[in-house]
DOFINU-278713 format. One record per residue: x negated, y negated, z negated of N, C-alpha, C in turn; residue in one letter. Coordinates in steps of 0.1 Angstrom, whole numbers, padded with zeros to 4 digits, always signed. Atoms other than C-alpha are relative to their C-alpha. Layout:
BEGIN
XYZXYZXYZA;...
//
This chain:
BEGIN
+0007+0001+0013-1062-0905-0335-0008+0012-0003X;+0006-0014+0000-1071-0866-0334-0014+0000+0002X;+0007-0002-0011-1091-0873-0306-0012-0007-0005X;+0008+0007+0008-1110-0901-0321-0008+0002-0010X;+0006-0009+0009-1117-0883-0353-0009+0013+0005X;+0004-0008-0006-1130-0856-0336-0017-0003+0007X;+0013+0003-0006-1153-0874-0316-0009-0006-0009X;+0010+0003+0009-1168-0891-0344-0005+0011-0012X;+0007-0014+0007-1173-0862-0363-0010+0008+0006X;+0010-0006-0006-1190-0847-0334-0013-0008+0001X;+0008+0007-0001-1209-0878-0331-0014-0001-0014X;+0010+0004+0010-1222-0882-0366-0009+0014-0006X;+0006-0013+0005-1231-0841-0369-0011-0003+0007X;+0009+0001-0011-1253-0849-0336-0012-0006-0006X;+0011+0009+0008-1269-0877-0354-0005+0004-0014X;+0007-0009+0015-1279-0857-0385-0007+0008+0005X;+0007-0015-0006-1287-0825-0367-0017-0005+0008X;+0013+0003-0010-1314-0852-0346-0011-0006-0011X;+0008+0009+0011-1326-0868-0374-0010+0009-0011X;+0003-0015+0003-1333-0832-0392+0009+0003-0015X;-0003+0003+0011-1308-0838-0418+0015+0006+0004X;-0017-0006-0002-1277-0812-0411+0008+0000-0008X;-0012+0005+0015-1255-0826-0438+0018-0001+0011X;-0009-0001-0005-1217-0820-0433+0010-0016+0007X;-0008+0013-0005-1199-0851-0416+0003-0009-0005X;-0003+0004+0006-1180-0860-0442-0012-0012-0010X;+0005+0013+0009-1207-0875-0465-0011-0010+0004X;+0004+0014-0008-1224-0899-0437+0010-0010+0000X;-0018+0007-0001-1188-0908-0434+0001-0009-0018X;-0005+0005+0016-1186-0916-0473-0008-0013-0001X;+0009+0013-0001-1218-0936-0473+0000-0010+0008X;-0003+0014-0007-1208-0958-0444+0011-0007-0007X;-0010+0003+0009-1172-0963-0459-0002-0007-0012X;+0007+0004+0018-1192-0968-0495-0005-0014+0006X;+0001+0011-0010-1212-0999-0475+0009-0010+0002X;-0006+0013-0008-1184-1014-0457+0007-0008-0011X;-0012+0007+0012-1160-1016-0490-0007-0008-0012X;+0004+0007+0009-1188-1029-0510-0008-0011+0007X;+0007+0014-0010-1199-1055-0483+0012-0006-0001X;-0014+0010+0004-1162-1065-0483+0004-0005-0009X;-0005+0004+0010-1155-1066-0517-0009-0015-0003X;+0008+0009+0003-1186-1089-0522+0003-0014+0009X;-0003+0014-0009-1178-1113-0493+0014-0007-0007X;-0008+0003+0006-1143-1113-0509+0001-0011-0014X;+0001+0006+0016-1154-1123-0547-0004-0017+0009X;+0009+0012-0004-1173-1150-0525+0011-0011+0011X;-0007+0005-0008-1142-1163-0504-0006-0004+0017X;+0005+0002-0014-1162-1161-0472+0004+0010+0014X;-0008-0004-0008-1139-1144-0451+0007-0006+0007X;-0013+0012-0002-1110-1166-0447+0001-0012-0007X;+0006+0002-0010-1121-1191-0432-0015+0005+0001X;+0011-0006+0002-1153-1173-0424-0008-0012-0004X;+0010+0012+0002-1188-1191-0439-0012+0007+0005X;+0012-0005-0003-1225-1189-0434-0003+0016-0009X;+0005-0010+0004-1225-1161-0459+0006+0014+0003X;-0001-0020-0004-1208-1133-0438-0009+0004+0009X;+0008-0010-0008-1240-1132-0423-0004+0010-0008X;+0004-0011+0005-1250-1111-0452+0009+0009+0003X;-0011-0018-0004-1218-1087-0442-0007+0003+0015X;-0001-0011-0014-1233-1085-0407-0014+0009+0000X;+0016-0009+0000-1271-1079-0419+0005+0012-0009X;-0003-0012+0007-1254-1048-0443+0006+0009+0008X;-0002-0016-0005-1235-1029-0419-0008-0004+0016X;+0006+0001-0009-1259-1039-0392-0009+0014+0005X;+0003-0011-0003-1272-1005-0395+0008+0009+0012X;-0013-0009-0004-1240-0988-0389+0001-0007+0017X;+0001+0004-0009-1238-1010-0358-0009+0003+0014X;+0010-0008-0011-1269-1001-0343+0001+0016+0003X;-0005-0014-0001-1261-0968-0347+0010+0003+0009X;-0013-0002-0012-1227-0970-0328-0006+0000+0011X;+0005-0003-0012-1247-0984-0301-0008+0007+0004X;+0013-0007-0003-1277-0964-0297+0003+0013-0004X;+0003-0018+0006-1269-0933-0317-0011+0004-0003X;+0011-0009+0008-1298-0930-0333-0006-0010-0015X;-0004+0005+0011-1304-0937-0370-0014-0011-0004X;+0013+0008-0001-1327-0965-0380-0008+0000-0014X;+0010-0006+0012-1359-0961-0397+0004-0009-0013X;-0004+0000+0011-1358-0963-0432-0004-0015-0007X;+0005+0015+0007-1380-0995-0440+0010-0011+0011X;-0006+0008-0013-1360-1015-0411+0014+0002-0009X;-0017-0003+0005-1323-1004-0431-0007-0008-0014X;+0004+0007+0017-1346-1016-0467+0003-0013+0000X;+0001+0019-0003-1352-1053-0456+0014+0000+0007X;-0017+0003-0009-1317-1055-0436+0004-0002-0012X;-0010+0002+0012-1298-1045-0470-0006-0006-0008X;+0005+0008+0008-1320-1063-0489-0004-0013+0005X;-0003+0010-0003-1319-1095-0474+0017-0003+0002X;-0014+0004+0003-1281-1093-0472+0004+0001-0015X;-0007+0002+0016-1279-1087-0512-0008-0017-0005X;+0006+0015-0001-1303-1118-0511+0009-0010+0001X;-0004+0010-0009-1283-1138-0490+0016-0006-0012X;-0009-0003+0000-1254-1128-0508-0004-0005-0018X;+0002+0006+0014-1267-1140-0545-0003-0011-0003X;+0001+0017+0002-1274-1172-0534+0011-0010-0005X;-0016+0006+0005-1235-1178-0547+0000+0011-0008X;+0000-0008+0013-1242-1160-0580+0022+0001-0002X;-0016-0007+0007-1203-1140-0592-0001+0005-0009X;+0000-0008+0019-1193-1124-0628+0002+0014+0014X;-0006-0018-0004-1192-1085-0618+0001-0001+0012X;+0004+0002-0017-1208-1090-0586-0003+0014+0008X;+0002-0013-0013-1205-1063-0557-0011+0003+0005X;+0011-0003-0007-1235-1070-0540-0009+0007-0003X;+0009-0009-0001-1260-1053-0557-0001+0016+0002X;-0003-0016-0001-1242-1021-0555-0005+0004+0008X;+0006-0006-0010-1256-1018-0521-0015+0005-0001X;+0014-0004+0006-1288-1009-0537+0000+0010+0000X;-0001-0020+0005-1280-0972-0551+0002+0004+0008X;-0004-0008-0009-1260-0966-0522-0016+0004+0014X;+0007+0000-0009-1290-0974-0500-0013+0014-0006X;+0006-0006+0008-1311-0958-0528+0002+0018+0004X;-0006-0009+0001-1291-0923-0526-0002+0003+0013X;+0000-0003-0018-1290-0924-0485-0022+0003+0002X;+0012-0002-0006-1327-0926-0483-0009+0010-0007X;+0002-0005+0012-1331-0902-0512+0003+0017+0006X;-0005-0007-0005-1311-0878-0494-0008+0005+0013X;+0004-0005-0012-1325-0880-0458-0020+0000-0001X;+0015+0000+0002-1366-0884-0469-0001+0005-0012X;+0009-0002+0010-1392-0879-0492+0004-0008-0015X;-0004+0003+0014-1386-0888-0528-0010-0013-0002X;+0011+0013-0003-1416-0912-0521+0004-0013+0002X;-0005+0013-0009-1403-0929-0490+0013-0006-0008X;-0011+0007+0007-1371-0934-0513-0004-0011-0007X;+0001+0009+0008-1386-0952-0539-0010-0011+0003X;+0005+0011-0010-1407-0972-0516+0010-0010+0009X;-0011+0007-0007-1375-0982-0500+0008-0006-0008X;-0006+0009+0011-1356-0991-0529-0007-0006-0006X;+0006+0013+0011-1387-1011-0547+0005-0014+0003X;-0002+0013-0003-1375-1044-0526+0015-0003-0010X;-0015+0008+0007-1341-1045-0537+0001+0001-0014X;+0002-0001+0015-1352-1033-0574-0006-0020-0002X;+0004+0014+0001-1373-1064-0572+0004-0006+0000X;-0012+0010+0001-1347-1088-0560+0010-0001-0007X;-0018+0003+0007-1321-1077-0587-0012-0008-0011X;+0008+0003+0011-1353-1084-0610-0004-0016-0002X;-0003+0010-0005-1359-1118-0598+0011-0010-0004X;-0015+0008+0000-1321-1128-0596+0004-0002-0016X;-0007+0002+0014-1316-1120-0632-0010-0009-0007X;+0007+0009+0010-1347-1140-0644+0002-0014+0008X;-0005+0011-0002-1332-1171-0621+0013+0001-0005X;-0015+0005-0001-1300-1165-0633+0013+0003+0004X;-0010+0000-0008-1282-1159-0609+0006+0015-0002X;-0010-0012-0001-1273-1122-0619-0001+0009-0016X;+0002-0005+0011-1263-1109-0647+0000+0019-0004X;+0000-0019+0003-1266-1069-0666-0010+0000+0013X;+0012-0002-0004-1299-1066-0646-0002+0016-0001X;+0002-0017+0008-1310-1034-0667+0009+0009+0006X;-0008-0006+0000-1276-1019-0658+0001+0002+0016X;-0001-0001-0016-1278-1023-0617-0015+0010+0002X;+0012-0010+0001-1312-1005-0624+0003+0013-0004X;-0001-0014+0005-1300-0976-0640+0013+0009+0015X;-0007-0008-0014-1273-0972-0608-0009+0003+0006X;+0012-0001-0011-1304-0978-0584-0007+0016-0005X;+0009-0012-0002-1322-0945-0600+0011+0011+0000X;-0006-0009+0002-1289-0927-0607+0006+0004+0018X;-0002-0004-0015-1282-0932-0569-0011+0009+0008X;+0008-0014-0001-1321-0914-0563+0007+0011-0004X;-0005-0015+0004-1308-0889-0582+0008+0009+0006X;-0012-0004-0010-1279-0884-0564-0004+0004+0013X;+0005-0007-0011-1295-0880-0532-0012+0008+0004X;+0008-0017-0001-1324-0858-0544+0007+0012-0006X;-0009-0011+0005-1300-0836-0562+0009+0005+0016X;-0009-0007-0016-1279-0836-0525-0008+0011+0009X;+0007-0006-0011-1311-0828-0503-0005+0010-0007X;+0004-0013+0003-1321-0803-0527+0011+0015+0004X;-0008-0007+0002-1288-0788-0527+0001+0005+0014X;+0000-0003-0010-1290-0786-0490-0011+0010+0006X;+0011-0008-0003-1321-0771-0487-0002+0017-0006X;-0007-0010+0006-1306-0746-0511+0008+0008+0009X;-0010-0006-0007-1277-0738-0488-0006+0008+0012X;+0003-0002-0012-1302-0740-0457-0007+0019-0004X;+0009-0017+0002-1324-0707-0474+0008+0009-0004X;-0006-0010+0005-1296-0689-0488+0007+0005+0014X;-0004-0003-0010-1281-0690-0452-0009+0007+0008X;+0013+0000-0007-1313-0681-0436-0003+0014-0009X;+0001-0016+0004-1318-0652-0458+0013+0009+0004X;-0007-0009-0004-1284-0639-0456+0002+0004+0011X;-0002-0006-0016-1286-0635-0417-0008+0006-0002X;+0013-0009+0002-1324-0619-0425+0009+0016-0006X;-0006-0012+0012-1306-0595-0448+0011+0004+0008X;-0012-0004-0014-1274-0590-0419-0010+0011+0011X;+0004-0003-0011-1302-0585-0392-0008+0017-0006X;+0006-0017+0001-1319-0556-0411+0005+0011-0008X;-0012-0006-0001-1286-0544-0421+0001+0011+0010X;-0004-0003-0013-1276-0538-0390-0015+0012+0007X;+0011-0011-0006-1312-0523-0378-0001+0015-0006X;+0004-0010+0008-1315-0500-0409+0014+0013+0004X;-0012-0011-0004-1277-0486-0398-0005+0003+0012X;+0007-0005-0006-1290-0480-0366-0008+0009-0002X;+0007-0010+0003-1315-0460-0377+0004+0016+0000X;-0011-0005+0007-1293-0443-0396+0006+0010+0011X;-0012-0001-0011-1265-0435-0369-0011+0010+0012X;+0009-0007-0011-1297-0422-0343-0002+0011-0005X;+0005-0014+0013-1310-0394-0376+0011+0007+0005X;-0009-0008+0006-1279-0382-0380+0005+0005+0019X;-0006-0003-0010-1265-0384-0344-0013+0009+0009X;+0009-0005-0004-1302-0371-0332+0002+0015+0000X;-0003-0009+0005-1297-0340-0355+0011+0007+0008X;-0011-0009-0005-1261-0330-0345+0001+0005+0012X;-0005-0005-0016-1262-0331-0306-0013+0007+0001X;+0016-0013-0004-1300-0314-0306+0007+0008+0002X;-0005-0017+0001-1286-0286-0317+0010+0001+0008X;-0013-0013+0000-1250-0282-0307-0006-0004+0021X;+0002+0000-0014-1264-0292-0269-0013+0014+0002X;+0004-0013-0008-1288-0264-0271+0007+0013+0002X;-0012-0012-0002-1260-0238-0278+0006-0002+0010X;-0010-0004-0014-1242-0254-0252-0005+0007+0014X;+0005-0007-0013-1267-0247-0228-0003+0013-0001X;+0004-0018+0000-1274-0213-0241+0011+0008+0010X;-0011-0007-0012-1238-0205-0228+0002-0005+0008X;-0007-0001-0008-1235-0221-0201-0013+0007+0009X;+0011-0010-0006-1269-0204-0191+0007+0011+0000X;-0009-0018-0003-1251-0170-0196+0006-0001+0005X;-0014-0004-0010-1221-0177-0179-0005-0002+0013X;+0004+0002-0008-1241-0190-0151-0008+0015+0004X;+0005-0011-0006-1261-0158-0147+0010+0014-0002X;-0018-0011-0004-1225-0135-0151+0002-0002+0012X;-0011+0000-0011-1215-0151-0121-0010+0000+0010X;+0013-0003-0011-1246-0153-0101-0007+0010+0001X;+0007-0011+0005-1260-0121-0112+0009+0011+0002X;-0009-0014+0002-1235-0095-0124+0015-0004+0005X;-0019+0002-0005-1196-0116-0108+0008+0004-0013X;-0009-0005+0010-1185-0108-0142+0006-0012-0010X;-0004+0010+0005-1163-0133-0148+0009-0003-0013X;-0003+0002+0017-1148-0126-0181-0012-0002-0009X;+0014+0004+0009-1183-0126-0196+0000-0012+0001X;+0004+0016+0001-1188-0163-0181+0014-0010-0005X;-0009+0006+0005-1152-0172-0193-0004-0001-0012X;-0001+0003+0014-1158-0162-0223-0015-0010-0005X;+0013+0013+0002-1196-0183-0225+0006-0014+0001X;-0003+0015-0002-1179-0210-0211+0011-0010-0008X;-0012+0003+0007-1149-0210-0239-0015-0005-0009X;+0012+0000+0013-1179-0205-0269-0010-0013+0006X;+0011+0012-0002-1198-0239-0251+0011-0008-0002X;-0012+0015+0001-1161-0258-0251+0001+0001-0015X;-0005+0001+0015-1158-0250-0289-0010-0010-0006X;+0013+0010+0008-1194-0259-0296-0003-0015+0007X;+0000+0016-0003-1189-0292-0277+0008-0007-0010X;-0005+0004+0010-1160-0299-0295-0003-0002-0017X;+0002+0000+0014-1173-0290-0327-0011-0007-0002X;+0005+0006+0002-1202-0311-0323+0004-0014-0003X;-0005+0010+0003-1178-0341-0315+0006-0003-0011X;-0010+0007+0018-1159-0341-0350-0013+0002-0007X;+0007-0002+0008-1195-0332-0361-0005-0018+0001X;+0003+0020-0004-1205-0372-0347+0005-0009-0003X;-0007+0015+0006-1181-0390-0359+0002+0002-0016X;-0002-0003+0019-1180-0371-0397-0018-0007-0003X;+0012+0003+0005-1218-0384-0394+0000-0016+0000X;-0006+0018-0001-1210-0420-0384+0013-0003-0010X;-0008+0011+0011-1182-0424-0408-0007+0006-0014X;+0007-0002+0016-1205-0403-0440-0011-0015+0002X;+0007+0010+0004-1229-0436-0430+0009-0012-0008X;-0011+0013+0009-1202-0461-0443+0001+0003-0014X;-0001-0004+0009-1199-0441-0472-0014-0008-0013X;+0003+0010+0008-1207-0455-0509-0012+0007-0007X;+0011-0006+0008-1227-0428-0524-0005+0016+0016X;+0004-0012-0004-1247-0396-0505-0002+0014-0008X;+0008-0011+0009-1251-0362-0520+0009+0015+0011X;-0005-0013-0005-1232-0324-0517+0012+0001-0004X;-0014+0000+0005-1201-0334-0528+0009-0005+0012X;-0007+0004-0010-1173-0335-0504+0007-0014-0001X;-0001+0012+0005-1163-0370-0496+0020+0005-0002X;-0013-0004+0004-1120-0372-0508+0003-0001+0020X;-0003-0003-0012-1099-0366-0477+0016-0007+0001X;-0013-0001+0004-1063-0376-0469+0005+0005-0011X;-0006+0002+0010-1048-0358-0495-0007-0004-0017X;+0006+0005+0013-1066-0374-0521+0004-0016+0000X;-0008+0016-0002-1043-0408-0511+0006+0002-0011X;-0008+0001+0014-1020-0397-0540-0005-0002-0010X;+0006-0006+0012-1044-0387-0563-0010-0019-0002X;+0002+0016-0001-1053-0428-0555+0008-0007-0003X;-0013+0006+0008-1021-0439-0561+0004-0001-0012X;-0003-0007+0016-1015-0422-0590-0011-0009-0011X;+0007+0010+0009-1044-0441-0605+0004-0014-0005X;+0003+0015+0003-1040-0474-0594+0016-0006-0008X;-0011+0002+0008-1004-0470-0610-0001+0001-0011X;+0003+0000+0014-1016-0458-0645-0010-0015-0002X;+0007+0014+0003-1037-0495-0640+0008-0011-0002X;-0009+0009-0001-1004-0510-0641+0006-0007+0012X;-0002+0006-0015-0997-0519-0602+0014+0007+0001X;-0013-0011-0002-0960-0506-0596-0001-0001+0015X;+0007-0007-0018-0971-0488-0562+0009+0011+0001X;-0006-0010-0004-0950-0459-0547-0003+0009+0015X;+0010-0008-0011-0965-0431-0525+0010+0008+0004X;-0005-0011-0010-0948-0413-0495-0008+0006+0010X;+0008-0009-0012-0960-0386-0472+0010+0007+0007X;-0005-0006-0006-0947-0370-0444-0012+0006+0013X;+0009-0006-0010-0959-0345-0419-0007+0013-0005X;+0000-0006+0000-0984-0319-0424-0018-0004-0005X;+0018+0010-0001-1021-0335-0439-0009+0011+0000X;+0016-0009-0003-1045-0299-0433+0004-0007+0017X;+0009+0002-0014-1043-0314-0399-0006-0010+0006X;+0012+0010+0004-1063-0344-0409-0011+0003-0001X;+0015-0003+0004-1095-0338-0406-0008-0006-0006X;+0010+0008+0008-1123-0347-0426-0004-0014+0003X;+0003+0011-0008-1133-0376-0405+0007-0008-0003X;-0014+0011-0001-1099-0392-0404+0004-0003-0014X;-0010-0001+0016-1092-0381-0439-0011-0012-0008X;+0009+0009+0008-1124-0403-0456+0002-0011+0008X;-0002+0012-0001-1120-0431-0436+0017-0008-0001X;-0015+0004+0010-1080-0433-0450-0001+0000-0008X;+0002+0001+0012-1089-0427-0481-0006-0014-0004X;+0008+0014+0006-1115-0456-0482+0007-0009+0008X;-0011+0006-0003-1089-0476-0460+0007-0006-0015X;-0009+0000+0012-1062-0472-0490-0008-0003-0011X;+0004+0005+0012-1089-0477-0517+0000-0013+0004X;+0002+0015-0002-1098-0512-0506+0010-0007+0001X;-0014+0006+0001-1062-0517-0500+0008-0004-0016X;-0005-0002+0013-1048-0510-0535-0014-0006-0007X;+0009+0011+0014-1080-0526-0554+0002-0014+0004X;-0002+0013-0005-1072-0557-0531+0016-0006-0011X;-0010+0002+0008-1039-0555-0546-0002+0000-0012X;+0004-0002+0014-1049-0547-0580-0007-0017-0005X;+0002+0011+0004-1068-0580-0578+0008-0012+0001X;-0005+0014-0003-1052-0606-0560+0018+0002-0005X;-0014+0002+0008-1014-0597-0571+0005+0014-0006X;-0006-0008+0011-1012-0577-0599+0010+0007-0005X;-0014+0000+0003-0977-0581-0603+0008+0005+0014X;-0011-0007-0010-0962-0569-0570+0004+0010+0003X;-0004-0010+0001-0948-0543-0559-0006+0003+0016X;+0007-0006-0014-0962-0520-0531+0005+0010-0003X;-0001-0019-0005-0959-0486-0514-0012+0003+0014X;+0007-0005-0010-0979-0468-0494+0007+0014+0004X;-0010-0010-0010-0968-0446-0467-0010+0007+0011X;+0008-0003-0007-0989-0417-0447+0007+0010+0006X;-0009-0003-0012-0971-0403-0417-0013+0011+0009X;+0006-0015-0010-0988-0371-0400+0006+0005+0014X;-0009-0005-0010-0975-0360-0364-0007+0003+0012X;+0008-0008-0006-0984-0341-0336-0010-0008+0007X;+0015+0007-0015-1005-0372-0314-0007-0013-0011X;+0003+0010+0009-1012-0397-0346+0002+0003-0015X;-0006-0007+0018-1015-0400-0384-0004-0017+0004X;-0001+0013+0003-1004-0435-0396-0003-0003-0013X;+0001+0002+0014-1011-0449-0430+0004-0016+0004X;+0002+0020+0000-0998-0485-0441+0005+0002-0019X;-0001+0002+0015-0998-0500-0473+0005-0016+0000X;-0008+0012-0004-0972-0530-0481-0004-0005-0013X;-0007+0009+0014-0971-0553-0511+0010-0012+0001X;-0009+0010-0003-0949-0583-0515-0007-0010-0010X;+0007+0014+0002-0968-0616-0514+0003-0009-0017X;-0004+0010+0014-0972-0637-0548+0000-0012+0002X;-0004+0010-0004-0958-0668-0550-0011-0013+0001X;+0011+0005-0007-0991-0686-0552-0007+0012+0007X;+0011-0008-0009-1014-0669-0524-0013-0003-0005X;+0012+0003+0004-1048-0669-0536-0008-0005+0012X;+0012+0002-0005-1079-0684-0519-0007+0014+0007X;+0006-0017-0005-1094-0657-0492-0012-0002-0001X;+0018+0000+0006-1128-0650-0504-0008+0000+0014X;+0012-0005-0016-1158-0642-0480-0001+0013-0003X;+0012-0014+0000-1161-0608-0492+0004+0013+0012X;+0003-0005-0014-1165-0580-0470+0009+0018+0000X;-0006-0006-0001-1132-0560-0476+0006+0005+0011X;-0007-0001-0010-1113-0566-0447-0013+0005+0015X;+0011-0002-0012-1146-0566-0426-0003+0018-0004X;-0002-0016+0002-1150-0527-0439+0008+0004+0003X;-0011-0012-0010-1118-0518-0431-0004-0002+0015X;+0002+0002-0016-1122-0529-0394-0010+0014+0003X;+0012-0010-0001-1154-0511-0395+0002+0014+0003X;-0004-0015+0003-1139-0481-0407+0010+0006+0009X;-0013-0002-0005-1110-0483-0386-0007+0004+0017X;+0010+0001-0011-1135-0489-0354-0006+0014+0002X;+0008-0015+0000-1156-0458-0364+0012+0018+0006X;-0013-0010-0006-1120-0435-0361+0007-0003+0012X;-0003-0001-0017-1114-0446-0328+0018-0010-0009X;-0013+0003+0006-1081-0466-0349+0007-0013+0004X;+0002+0016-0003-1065-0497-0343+0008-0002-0017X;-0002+0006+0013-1060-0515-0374+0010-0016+0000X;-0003+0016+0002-1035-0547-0385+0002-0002-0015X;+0002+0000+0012-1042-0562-0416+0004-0016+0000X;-0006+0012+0005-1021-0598-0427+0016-0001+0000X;-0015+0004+0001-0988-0612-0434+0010+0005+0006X;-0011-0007-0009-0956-0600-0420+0012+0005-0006X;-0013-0004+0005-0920-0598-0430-0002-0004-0014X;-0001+0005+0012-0926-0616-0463-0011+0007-0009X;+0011-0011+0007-0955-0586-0473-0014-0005+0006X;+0014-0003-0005-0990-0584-0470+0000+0015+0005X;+0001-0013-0003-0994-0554-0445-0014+0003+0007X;+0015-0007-0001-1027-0528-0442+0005+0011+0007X;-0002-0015-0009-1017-0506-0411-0010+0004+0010X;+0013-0003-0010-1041-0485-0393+0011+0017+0003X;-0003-0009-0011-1034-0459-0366-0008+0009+0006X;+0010-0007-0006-1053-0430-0359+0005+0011+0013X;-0002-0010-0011-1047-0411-0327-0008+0013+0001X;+0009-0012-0006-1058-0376-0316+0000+0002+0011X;+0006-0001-0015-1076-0367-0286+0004+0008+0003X;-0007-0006-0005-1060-0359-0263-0006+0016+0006X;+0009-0010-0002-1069-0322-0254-0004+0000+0015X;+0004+0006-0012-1086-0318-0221+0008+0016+0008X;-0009-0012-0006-1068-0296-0193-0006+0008+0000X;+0007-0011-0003-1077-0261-0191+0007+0005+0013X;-0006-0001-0012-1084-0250-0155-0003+0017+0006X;+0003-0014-0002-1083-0208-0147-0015+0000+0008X;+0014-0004-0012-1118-0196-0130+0007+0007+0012X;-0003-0007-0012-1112-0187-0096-0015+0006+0011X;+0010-0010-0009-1135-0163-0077+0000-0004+0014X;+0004+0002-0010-1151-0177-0045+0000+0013+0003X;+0008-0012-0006-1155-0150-0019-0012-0002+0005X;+0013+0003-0006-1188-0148-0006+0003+0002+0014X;
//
């Protein structure tokens, strides 16, 4: 049954996406369904089912569309679906009923063609069957006229209000990637300035020393001179590297100026807030946090904010702790709360996608969802590992 559903879902996207009309599954699905049950109901009032009569040929000219469709897969033009259903509401009022079904298929057809065309072609396609209800009511044969007319335009409406609303969805989607793609370019930019800047420089110092140490040992054999060049190039390497990644995680950052961004210990001084907001939150530390560096420390900090305003919105009432663990090869942070009994709806916004980000930029691994009855926000930052130090040894010549 899965499988089935499945395929016809794939099938009827296919047939939208070809036609140019990428409407979601479901409401081709409604409008056939709508069709079949008001072709049935109408044959019904008319007892032409059981035992079948001449008049279920009008049920086979109404979903004769649908039909062709099955077999062919592809949708049939719009004036060719007008005369079909309108010669089946025809056929089908030749045995006038009180609170007759048949003309329903008017709006519905009304709404479908309203939907996938021109607001023109629509009302060019519904004039026949407008005319036939117009007709029927001055032989007779159908009564509330006026009122099958007021469906017939309320069904236009309905399917220019849809295609508009699509065409809506299609440009707001279509900008928001435009606005992603130069996102993305303008951080780039970004990321090259800043990373341009820091290694210029700290790579000409390195070569300054390792130019001197190089002519100590080639020149003068004085190999404490070139130890010591070659120490003062390992600092300024290293100190370039925390200078690359404090410049890649100040781009994530919310505002720019001369103010230092907060650091690890300004986790409490976060807590402490979002507790005077009413959140009953509880903060532990352990370890030793000057040896958090700035790097690690602003991308915890905006971690733990996003964390506790998450909380602050979606469950008010829980109870959380956050916990920041310092130790000689990692610093841990996690932040727990305990789930509310309704879960809210997960938005689209771009909380969770910034932490990652952030977590990404610190070299961190991050886990952020459910677990043990809590909602848990743990991220992991490691330190690099230091690299071996290897004595100088003096070739002889």
């Amino acid at each position: 049954m899965l499988v089935l559903l499945e395929r016809t879902k794939a099938r009827i996207e296919e047939g939208c996406a070809r036609a140019g009309v990428p409407y979601p599954w479901w409401i081709p699905l409604f409008s056939t369904v709508s069709v079949a049950l008001i072709t049935l109901g109408a044959l019904v009032q008319r007892d032409a089912l059981l035992p079948p009569t001449w008049l279920a040929v009008a049920g086979l000219l109404a979903i004769s569309p649908l039909l062709m469709w099955s077999v062919g897969g592809r949708l049939v033009p719009p004036m060719a679906e007008s005369v079909l259903t309108t010669l089946a509401v025809g056929v089908l009022l030749l045995q006038p009923v009180e609170a007759d079904f048949a003309p329903l298929l008017m709006p519905v057809l009304a709404a479908e063609m309203a939907a996938m065309y021109r607001l023109t072609t629509a009302v060019a396609v519904s004039g026949p069957g407008v005319a036939l209800l117009v007709v029927a009511g001055i032989r007779g044969s159908l009564d509330a006229v006026p009122l099958y007319i007021v469906i017939v335009a309320l069904g236009l409406y309905v399917g220019v209000s849809l295609r508009w609303q699509m065409r809506a969805l299609d440009a707001e989607r279509l900008n928001h990637a435009a606005e992603q793609d130069q996102a993305v370019a303008a951080e780039r930019q970004r990321i090259a300035r800043e990373v341009h800047d820091v290694v210029g420089h700290s790579l000409s110092i390195t070569l300054l020393h390792v130019t001197g140490a190089r002519h100590a040992l080639q020149h003068d054999c004085d190999i404490a001179e070139a130890v010591e060049a070659l120490t003062e190039a390992e600092q300024v390497g290293r100190a370039a590297m925390r200078d690359i990644r404090q410049s890649v995680g100040l781009l994530g950052a919310d505002r720019f100026g001369t103010a230092p961004l907060p650091g690890a210990d300004r986790i409490a001084d976060l807590v402490d807030s979002t507790r005077a907001a009413g959140v009953d939150v509880r903060y532990h530390e352990s370890g030793d946090l000057s040896t958090v560096d700035a790097t690690r420390g602003a991308g915890l900090y905006r971690i733990a904010q996003e964390s506790l305003a998450n909380i602050a919105k979606h469950a008010p009432s829980a109870s959380a702790s956050v916990h920041l663990a310092t130790g000689p090869d990692q610093t841990r942070l996690t932040i727990r709360n305990t789930l509310p009994t309704a879960v809210p709806r997960t938005s689209r916004g771009a909380g969770l996608s910034g932490m990652r980000t952030r977590a990404e930029q610190l070299g961190a691994v991050l886990h952020a969802g459910p677990r043990e009855g809590c909602w848990i926000v743990e991220v992991t930052v490691s330190d690099p590992a230091p690299s071996p130090s290897c004595p100088l040894r003096q070739v002889a010549p």
